[in-house]
N, C-alpha and C positions, 0 to 999 in steps of 0.2 A: 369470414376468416378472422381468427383474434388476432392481436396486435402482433405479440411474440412471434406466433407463428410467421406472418407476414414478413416480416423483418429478416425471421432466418431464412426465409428460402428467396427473398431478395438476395439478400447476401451470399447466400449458394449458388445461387444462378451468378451470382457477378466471377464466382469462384470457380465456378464450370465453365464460362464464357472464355474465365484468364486461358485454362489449360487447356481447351481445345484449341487456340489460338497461341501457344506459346507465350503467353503474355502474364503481368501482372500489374497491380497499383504501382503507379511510380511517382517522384519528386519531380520537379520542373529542371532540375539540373545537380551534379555532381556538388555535397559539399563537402569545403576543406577548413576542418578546423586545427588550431596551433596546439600542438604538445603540450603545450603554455599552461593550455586553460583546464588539464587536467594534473599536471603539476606544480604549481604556483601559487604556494598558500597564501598569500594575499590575494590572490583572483578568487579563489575556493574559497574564502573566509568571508568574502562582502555577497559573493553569490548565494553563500548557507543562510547570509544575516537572511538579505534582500527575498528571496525565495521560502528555506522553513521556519521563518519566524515572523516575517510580515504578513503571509498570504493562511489561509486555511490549511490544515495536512489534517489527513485519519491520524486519530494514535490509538484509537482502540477499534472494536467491532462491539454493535449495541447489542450481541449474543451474550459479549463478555458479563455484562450486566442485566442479566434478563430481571431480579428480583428487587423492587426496594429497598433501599437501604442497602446496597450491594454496593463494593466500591473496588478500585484496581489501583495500586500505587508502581509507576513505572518511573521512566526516564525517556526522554528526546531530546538527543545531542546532550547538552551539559544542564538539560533543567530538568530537576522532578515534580514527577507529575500526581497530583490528588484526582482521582477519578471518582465521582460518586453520582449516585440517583438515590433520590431523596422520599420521601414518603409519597410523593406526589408523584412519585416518575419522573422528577425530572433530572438530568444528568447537566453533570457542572465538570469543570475544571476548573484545581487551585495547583498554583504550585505549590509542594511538600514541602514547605520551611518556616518553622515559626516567627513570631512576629518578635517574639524575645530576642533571642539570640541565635537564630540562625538554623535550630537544630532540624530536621525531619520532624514533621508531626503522624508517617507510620512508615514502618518497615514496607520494602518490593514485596508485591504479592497481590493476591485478592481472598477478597471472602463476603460477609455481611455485616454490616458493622455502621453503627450512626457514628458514635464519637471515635475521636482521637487524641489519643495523649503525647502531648512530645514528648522523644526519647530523653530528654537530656534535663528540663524541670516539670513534667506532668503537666506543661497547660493545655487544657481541653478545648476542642473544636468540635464541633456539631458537622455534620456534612451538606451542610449549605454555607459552610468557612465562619462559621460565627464563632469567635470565642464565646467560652459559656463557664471557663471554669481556671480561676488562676488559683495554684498550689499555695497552699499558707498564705491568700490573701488577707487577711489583715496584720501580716507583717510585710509584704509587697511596697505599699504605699497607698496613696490616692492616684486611682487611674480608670478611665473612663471604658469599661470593659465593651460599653457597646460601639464604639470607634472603633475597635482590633479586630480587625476581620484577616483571614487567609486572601493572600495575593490571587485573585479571581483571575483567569484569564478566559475570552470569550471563545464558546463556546456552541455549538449545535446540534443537536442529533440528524441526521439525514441519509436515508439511504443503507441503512444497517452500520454506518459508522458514528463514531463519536469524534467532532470534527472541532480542531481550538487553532488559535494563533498564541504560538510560544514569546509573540513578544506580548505584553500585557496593556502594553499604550494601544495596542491596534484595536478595532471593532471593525465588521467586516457583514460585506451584505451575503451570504454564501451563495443564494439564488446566482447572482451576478454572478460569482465566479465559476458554479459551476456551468452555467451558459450551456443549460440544455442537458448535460449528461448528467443530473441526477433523477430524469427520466428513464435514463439508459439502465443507469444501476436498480433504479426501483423494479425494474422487469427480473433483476437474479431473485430478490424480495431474501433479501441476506439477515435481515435479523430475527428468520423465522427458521435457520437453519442450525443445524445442532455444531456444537464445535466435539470433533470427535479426539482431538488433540491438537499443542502447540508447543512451541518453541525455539528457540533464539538459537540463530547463527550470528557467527563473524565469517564477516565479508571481507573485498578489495573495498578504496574506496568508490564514494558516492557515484561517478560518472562511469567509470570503469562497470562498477556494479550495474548501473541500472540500462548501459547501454546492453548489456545481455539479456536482461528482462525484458528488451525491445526488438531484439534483432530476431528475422528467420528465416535468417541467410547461412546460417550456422549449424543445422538441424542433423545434418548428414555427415557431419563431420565428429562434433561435438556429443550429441546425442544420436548416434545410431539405432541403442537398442530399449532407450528409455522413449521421450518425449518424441524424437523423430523417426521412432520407428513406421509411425503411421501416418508421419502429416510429409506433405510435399515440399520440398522444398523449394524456398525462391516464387511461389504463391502466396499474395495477399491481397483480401480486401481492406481498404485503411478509411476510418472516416474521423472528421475531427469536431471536439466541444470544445471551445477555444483552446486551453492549455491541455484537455484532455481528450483521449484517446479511445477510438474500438475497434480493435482488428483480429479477424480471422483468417485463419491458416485453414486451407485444404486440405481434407484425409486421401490419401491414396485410394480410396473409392470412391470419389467425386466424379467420376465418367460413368457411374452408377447410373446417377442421375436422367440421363441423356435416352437413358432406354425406358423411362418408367412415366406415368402420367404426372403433372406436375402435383395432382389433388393426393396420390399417393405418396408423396415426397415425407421424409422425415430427414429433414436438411440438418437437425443437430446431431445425425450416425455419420455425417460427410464432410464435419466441420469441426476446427476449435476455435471457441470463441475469447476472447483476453479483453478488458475491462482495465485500462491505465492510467489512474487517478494521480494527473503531476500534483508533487514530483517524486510521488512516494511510496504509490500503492498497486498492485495488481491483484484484480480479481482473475483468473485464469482456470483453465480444464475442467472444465464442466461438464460432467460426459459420467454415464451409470448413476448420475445421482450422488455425487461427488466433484467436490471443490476446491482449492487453492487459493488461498489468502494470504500476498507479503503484503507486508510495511517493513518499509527500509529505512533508518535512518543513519546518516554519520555520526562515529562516536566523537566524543568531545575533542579531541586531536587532529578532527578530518583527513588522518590516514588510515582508516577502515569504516566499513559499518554495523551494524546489528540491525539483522531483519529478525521479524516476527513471524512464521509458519504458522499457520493455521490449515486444518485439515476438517470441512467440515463436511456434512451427510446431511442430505435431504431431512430425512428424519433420524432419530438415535438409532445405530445397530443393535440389532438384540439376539437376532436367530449367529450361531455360530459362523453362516455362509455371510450374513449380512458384515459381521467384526471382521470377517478375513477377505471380502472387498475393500473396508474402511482398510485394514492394515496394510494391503497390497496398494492403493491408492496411495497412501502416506509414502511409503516405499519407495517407489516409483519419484514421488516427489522430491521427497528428500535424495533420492540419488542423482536427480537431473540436475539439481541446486549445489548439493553438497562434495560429491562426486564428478560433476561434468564443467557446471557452468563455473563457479567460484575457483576452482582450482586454472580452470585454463584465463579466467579472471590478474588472477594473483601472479601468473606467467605473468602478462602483459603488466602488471603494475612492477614487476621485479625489475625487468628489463626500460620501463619506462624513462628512466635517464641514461641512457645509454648512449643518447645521442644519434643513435641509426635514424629516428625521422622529428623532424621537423612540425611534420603536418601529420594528420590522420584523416581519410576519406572516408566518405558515406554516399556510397552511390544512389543511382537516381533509383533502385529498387530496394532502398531504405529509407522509404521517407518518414519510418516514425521514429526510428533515432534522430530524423534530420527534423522533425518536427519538435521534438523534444528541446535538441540544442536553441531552435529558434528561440522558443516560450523562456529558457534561461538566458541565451542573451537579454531578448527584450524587458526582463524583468531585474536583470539587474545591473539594467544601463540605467535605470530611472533613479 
């Protein structure tokens, strides 16, 4: 039996054990956390440093640059970002701002492209950060062009994403941090998959936001006719890689199971599987050969955020039946996101000072929101 396989119909059987027993994964006990620490821009602010600037985050997907010489110029939180791979294949981040005076060295966007010229005096960068070329230098001065480098920040490719630390003092072992789930993820084998479309929402903020991307306690409520049409509610298997996350939700025919031989099983028609990369990522829905890709992060203000959508397909759609599953999938997505979860989000963040509570709970059949909180206290007590 290969790996994959294995794996899913452990995980089904743990699925099918919950519901015929009324039961699911649970925490060790009820938590309560303070109002506080999702309204209190001083908590928020040492938590953003401490957590997406110290540690590793995805900020792209290695689809996005499948070509040498290919480069992405984005943003996370309030720094911009240089994304390039280089003739060699290798992918780097700098941040976008000249070493002169401050400006961007390229417009948001992507494409293929080795140099860049800053917008603001034309001095050139190569896409391994090296300046190569200063405007009217022999009227400049004397200055040692091979010192001027683009602010490097480190960087990794791993697992179909392209992974950095925004602050640029840090280096970082990545192995170590992801503590086993970049095994997890090499099994979706994500930078081999086509990106069928993308694009940027504005969200609630950061905690608000991504305790919904955690929760699936909420499916029957929230999502009726999208996302929880098919999955059970209040069912999950939960397992943990230290800060990060794999959990699956049972489909309403998961008692399927129960009548069929196990060798006959296809445990991913009975399952959805979610991929929770703290504190910032979700690989999700994986089902017909089709995907779901956020990256969250908080805008510069830390009273909202901007996720990144990605929609991708096993392979590229071609046949007209193949685009209008790609486009029904997207659909589907984008309405659970944009239409479901963020709006009943944005309630909670309206009302958030109002005073009515105090505290907010996470029961003991939420242990990955409550696993969540844990990885951000502990990470930005130190």
């Amino acid at each position: 039996m290969g790996h994959q396989r294995k794996k899913l119909i452990d995980i089904a059987k743990r699925l099918l054990n919950h519901n015929l027993n009324g039961s699911t994964d649970q925490a060790d006990e009820i938590m309560v956390k303070s109002v506080n620490d999702y309204t209190d821009n001083k908590i928020i602010s040492s938590e953003v440093s401490k957590i997406f600037y110290d540690h590793p985050v995805p900020i792209a997907l290695s689809a996005e640059l499948k070509e040498n010489n290919s480069y992405k110029a984005t943003k996370a939180i309030d720094t911009p970002l240089l994304i390039t791979r280089d003739e060699d294949g290798v992918a780097r981040v700098f941040i976008n701002i000249c070493k002169h005076r401050g400006a961007p060295v390229c417009p948001e966007g992507s494409g293929e492209k080795s140099k860049f010229n800053c917008s603001y005096h034309g001095w050139m960068y190569n896409n391994k950060g090296n300046l190569v070329n200063i405007f009217k230098s022999d009227t400049f001065g004397d200055i040692d062009t091979t010192k001027i480098k683009l602010t490097e920040l480190f960087c990794e490719e791993k697992s179909g994403f392209i992974w950095a630390c925004l602050n640029p003092d840090i280096k970082y072992n990545l192995s170590e941090w992801m503590n086993g789930f970049d095994s997890e993820l090499d099994d979706i084998n994500l930078k081999n998959w086509h990106i069928f479309r993308s694009k940027t929402l504005e969200g609630p903020r950061w905690k608000i936001c991504w305790d919904g991307y955690l929760d699936g306690y909420h499916h029957h409520m929230v999502h009726p006719e999208t996302v929880g049409k098919n999955t059970i509610v209040n069912l999950i298997a939960h397992d943990t890689y230290g800060p990060h996350q794999r959990f699956a939700f049972g489909l309403k025919n998961i008692n399927e199971l129960a009548e069929i031989d196990e060798k006959d099983w296809e445990p991913e028609n009975h399952l959805r599987l979610i991929h929770s990369v703290f504190p910032n990522s979700s690989i999700s829905a994986i089902q017909n050969q089709h995907c779901l890709v956020s990256i969250v992060f908080p805008t510069p203000d830390l009273q909202g955020t901007i996720t990144t959508q990605y929609i991708l397909c096993l392979e590229e759609p071609k046949t007209k039946e193949q685009i209008k599953e790609a486009e029904d999938f997207a659909e589907l997505s984008r309405a659970a996101i944009v239409d479901e979860d963020y709006p009943m989000n944005f309630k909670i963040q309206d009302s958030i000072n109002s005073k009515a509570n105090k505290e907010f709970l996470f029961g003991r059949n939420e242990p990955i929101q409550q696993h969540y909180h844990k990885w951000v206290d502990k990470l930005s007590s130190k």
